[in-house]
C-alpha positions as CSV (number, residue, x, y, z in Angstrom):
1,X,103.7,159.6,53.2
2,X,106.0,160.4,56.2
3,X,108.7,158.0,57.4
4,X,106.3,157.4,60.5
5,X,103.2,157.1,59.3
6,X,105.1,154.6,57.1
7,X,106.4,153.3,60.4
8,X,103.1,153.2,62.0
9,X,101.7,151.1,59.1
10,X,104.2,148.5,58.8
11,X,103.5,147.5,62.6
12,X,100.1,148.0,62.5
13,X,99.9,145.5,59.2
14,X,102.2,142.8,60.8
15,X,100.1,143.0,64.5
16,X,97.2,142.6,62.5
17,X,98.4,139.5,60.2
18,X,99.6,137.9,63.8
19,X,95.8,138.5,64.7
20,X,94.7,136.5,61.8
21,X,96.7,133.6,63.1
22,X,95.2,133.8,65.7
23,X,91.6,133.7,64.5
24,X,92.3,130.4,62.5
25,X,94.5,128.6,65.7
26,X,90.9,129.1,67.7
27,X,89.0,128.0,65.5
28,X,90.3,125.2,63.8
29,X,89.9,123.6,67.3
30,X,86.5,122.9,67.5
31,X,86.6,120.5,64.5
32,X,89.6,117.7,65.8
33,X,87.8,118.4,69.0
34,X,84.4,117.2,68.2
35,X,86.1,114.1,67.0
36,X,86.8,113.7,70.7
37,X,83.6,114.5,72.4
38,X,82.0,112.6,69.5
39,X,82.7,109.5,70.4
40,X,81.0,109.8,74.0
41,X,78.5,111.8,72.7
42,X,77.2,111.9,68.2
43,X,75.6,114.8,69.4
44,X,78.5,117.0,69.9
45,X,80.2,116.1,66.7
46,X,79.7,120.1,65.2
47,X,78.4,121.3,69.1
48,X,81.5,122.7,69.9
49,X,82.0,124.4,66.3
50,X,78.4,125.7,66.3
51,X,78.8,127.3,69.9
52,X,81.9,129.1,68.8
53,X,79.9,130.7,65.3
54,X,76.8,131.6,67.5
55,X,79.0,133.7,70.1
56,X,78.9,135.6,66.6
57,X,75.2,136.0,66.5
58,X,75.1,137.7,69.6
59,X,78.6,140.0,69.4
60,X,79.2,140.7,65.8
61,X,77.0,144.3,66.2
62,X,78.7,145.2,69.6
63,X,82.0,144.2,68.2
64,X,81.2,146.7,66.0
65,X,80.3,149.2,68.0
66,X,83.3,148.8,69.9
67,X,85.6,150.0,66.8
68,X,83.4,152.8,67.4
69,X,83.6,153.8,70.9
70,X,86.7,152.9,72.6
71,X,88.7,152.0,69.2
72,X,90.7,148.9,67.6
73,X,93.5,148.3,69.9
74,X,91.1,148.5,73.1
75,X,88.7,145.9,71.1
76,X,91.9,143.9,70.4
77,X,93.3,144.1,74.3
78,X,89.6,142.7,75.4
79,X,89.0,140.0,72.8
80,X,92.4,139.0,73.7
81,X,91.2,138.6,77.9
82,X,88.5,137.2,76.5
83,X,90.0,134.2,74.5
84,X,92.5,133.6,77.3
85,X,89.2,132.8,79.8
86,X,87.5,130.4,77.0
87,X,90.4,128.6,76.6
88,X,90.9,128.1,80.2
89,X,87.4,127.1,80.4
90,X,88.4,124.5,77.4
91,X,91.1,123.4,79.6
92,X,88.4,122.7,82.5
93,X,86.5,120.5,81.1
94,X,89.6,117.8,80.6
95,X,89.2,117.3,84.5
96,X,87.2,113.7,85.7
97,X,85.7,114.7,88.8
98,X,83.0,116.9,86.3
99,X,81.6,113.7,84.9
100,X,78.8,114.1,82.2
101,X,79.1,117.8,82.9
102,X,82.5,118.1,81.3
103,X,81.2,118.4,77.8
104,X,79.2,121.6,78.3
105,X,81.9,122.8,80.4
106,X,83.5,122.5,76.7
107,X,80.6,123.7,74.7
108,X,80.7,126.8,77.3
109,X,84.9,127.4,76.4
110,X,84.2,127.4,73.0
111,X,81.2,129.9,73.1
112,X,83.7,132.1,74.6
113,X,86.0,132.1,72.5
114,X,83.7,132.6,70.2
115,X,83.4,136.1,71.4
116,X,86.8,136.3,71.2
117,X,87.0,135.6,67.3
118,X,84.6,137.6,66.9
119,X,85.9,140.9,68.1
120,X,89.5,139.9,66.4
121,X,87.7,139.4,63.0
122,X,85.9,142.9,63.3
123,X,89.3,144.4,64.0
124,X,91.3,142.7,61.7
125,X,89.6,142.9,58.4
126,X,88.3,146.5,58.4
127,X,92.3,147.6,59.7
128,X,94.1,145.3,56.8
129,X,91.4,147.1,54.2
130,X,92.2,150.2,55.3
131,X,96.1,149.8,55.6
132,X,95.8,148.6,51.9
133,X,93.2,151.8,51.1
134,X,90.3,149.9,50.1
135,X,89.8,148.1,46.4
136,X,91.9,145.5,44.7
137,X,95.2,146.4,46.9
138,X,92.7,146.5,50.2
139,X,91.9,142.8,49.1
140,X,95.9,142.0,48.6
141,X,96.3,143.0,52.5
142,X,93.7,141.3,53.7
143,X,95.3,138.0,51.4
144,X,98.7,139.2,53.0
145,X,96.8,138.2,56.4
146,X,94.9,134.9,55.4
147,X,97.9,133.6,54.6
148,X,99.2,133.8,58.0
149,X,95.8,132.4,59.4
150,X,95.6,129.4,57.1
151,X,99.0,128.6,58.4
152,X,97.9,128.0,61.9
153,X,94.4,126.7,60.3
154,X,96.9,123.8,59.1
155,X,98.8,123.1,62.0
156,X,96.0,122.9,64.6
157,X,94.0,119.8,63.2
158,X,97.5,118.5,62.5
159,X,98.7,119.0,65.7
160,X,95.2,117.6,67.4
161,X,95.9,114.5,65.1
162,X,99.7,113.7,66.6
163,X,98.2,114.5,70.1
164,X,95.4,112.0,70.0
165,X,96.6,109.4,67.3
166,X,93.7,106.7,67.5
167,X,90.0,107.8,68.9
168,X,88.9,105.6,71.5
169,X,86.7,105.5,74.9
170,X,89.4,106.4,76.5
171,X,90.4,109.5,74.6
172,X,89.5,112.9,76.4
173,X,90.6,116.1,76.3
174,X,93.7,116.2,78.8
175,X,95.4,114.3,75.3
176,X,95.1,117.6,73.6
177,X,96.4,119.7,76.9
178,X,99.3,120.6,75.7
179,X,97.7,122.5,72.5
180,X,95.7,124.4,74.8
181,X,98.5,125.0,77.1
182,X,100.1,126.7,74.0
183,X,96.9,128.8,73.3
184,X,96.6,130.1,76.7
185,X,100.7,131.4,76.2
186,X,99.6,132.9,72.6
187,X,96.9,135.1,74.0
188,X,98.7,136.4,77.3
189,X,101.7,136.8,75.4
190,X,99.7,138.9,72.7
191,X,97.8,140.8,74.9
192,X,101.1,142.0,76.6
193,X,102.6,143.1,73.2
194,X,99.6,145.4,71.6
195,X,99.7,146.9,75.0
196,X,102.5,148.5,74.1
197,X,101.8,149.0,70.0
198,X,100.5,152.1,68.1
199,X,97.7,150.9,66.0
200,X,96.0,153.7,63.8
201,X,92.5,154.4,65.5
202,X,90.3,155.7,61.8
203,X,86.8,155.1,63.8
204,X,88.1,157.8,66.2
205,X,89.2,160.1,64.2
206,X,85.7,161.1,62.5
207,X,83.5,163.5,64.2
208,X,80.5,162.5,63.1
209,X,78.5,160.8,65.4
210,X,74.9,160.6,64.0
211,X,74.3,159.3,60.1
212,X,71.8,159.8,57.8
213,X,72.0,156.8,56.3
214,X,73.5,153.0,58.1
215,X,75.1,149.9,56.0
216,X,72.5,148.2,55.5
217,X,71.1,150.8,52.7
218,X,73.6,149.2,50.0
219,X,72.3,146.4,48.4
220,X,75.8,144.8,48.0
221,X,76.5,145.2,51.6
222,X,73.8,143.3,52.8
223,X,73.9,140.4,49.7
224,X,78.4,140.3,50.9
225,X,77.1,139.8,54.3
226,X,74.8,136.5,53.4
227,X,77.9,135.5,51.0
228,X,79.6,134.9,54.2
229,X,77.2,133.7,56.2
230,X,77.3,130.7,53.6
231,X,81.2,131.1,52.6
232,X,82.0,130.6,56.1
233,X,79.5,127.3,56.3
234,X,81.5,125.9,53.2
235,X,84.9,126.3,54.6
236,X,84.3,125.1,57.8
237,X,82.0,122.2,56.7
238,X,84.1,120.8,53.7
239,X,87.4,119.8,56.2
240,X,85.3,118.9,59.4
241,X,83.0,116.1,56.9
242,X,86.3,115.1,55.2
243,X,87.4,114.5,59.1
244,X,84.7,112.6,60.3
245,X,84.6,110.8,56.8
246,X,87.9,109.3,57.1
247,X,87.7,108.8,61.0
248,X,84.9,106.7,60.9
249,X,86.4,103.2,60.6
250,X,82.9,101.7,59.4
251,X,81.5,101.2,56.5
252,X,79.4,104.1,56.3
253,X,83.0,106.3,56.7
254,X,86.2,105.6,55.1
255,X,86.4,102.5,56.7
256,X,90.0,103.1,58.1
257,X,90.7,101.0,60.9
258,X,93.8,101.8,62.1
259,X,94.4,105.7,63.7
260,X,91.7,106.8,61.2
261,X,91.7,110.2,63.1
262,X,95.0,111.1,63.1
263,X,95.1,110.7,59.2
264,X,91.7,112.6,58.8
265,X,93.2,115.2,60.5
266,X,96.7,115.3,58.7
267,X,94.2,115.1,55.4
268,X,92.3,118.0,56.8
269,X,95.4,119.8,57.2
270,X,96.6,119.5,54.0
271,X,92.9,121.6,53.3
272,X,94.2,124.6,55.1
273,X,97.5,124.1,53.8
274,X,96.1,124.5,50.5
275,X,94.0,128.0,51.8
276,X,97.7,129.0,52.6
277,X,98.8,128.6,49.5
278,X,95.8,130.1,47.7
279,X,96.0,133.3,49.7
280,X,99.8,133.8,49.3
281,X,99.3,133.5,45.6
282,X,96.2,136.2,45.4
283,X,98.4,138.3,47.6
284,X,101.2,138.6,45.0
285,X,97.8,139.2,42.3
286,X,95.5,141.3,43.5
287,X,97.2,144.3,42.8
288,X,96.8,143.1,39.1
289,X,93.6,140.6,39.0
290,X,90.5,142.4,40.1
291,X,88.6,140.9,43.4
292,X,85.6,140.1,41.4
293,X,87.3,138.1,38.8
294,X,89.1,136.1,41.1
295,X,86.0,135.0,43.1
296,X,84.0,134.3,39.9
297,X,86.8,131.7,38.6
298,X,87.5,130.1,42.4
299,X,83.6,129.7,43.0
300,X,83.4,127.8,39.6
301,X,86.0,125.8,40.0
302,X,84.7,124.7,43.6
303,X,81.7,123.4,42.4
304,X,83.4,121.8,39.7
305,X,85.5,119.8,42.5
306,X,82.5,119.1,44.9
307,X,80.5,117.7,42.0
308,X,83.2,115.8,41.5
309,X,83.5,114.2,44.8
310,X,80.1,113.8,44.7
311,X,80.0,111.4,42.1
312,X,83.3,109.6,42.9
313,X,82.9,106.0,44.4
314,X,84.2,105.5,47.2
315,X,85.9,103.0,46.3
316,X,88.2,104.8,43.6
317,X,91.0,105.8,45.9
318,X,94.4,107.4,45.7
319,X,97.1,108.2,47.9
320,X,97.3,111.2,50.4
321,X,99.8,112.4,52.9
322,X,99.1,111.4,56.5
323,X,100.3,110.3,60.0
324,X,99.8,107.6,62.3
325,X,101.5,106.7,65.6
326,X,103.4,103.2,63.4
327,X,104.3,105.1,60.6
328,X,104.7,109.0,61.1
329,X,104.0,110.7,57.9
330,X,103.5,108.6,55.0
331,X,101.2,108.4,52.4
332,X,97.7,106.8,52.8
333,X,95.3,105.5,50.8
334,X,92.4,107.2,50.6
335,X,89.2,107.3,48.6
336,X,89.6,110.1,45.9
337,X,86.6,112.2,46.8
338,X,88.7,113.4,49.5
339,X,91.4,114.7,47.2
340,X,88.9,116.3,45.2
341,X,87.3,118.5,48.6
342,X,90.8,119.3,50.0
343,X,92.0,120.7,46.2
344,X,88.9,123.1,47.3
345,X,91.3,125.0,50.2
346,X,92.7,126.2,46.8
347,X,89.1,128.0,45.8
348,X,88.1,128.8,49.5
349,X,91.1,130.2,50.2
350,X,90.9,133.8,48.4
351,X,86.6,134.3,49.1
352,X,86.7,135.6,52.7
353,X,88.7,138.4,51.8
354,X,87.3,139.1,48.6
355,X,83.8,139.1,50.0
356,X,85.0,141.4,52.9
357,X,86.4,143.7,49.9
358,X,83.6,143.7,47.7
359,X,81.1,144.2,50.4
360,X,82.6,147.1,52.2
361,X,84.1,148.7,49.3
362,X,82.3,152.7,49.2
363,X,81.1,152.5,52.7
364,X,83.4,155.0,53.8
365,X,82.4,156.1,57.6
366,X,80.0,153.4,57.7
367,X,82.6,150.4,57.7
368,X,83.3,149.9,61.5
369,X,79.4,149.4,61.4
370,X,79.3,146.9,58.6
371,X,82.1,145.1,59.9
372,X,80.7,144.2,63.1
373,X,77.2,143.6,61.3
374,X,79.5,141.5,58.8
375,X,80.4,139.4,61.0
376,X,77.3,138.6,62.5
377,X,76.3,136.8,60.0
378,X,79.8,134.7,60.4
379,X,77.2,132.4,62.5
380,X,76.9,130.8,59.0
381,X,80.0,128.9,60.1
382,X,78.0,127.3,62.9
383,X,75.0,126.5,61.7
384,X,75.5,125.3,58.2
385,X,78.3,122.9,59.1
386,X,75.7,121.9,62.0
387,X,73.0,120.9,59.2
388,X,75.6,119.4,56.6
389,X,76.4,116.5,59.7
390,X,72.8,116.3,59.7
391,X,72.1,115.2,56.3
392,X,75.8,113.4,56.7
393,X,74.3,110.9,59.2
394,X,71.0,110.4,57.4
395,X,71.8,110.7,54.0
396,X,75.9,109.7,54.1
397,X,78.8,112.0,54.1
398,X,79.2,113.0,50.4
399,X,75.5,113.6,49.9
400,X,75.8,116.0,52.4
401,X,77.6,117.9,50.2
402,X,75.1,119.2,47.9
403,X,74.5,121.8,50.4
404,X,78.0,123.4,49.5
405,X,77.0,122.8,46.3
406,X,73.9,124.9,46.6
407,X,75.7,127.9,49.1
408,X,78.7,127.7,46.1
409,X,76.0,128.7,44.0
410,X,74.9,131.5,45.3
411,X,78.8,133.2,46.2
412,X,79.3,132.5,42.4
413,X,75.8,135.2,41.9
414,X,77.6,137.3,44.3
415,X,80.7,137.8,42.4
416,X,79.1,138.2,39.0
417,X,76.4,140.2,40.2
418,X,75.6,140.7,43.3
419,X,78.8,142.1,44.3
420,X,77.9,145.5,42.2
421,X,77.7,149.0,43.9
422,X,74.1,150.2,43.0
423,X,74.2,152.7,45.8
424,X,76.7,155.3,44.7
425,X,74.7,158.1,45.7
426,X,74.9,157.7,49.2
427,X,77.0,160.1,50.8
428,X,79.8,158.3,52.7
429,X,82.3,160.9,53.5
């Protein structure tokens, strides 16, 4: 491999782990922010969360297509404009004189930036799969990358926490300005410096044009793609519960009366802190440990840890790293159960990627396609979270996680078996 091309790669893998960040830093908003518009509105709790994953429903196939027609740094460049508008439209909705209308000014940022994730995500894994050339070391990359989003997965509900402190009436998003402030800078400063990048453009160099075949012919294509339709419900919903959990100064919560937010969402932090760690580690492995092995033993062990926190009584507790506007960070007792779910960021941590790399892996010329179909079904991380606060304010919050349980159990089927390519004879070159 030339100097160059060497060159080329290097930028292209650290522009697309920057994009990662990115992804996470958007997202992780919608959570800490529902704790906001929750308490004017028990409605909104997930609303905001669920508008952002259905902005997946509807771009996830054109994002696709995109890769296809006018490449990866143009889709980059535009998903970039995009999230700059949603997060001004975020902004917007802090303002009085909108009144009752405010919160779908909100719901209306977020679905925006929903299309902005959306096109990142359909860049950003195919490219860091590619840069790693596909199998174990295509997962590694993609690891490489996660790393970098869980970072800013962390800091954001932290962040929201310090901002807000205590949720009251009075609490609205101008508190959080400043965070948005910061996102608006991000995304015009990014968008001025892949302007000037190289990024490596596979979709455009094929010819072809019309296939005989599509993605949806392999079998463990379209199984990977309803893996992350649920994996993505599980990661979002196990943080966002443990947040409203310990927010919720009643009984039916936590019962934390003093700045129960700002704890649940240092506690929540610690969650993505833990995905950090998890994906730095299976970067430095998966050269060596194959992708399938690694999400057979981190979906077992998740299901171990949400049974667990199941049966736990609340009233068992232990002591956890928070914040609160008295103290700063300190420890803080809180029921164990909540240990047990944030120990999970360690499982969740490596199954994006590893789906992504099981479920592409032999699609050859078909993968731009797959990846925006892919992430389609990302709207899993909408509406399962939506129906998990459902059965968490009928049933309680820890009931309301047999339904990780039961979408747990069917990523664990993935990696033993439904993860296998029975379609080898399909051309993909």
């Amino acid at each position: 491999m030339s100097a160059k091309k060497n060159s080329t790669n290097m930028v292209a893998l650290v522009t697309m782990c920057f994009i990662f960040a990115m992804i996470s830093f958007v997202t992780n908003m919608a959570a800490p922010f529902g704790v906001i518009w929750g308490n004017q509105y028990e409605w909104s709790r997930m609303a905001g969360n669920l508008m952002n994953f259905a902005a997946y429903l509807f771009m996830g196939i054109p994002a696709g297509k995109m890769l296809l027609s006018v490449g990866y740094k143009k889709t980059t460049l535009i998903a970039l404009a995009t999230g700059f508008v949603g997060i001004c439209i975020q902004y917007l909705s802090s303002f009085s004189f909108l009144g009752s209308y405010a919160i779908y000014v909100y719901l209306l940022g977020a679905f925006v930036c929903g299309f902005c994730v959306c096109m990142l995500n359909t860049v950003v894994n195919p490219m860091l799969n590619i840069l790693g050339g596909g199998g174990n070391r295509g997962n590694q990359f993609i690891q490489i990358g996660g790393t970098l989003n869980s970072l800013t997965g962390t800091l954001t509900p932290l962040l929201v926490g310090v901002l807000v402190g205590t949720v009251s009436a009075s609490t609205s998003m101008s508190d959080v300005s400043p965070l948005l402030f910061i996102a608006m800078g991000v995304f015009a400063a990014a968008f001025v410096i892949i302007s000037f990048l190289t990024i490596p453009e596979p979709a455009q160099e094929r010819k072809t044009t019309k296939y005989e075949h599509s993605a949806w012919n392999f079998r463990h294509f379209v199984l990977g793609a309803f893996a992350i339709f649920f994996y993505v419900g599980i990661e979002i919903g196990i943080p966002s519960q443990v947040n409203f959990f310990l927010a919720d100064a009643s009984e039916r919560g936590a019962g934390i009366a003093v700045n129960g937010a700002a704890i649940g969402g240092a506690i929540a932090a610690v969650y993505w802190l833990l995905m950090m760690v998890g994906r730095f580690s299976s970067s430095l492995i998966s050269g060596k440990v194959s992708t399938r092995t690694q999400m057979t033993c981190v979906s077992s062990v998740a299901i171990i840890l949400v049974l667990a926190a199941i049966f736990t009584p609340k009233a068992v507790t232990v002591n956890m790293p928070g914040y609160s506007a008295a103290d700063g960070f300190a420890m803080f007792q809180v029921p164990l159960s909540c240990l047990f779910l944030v120990l999970c960021g360690l499982c969740t941590s490596i199954m994006w990627g590893a789906i992504f790399n099981l479920a592409v892996e032999g699609l050859g010329k078909y993968t731009e396609t797959a990846s925006g179909i892919f992430m389609t079904l990302v709207v899993g991380g909408g509406i399962m979270p939506f129906l998990q606060n459902i059965i968490a304010k009928n049933a309680g919050y820890m009931n309301s996680y047999w339904l990780v349980v039961a979408m747990l159990a069917y990523l664990l089927y993935y990696a033993v078996i439904g993860s296998k390519n029975v379609n080898k004879d399909i051309p993909v070159d």
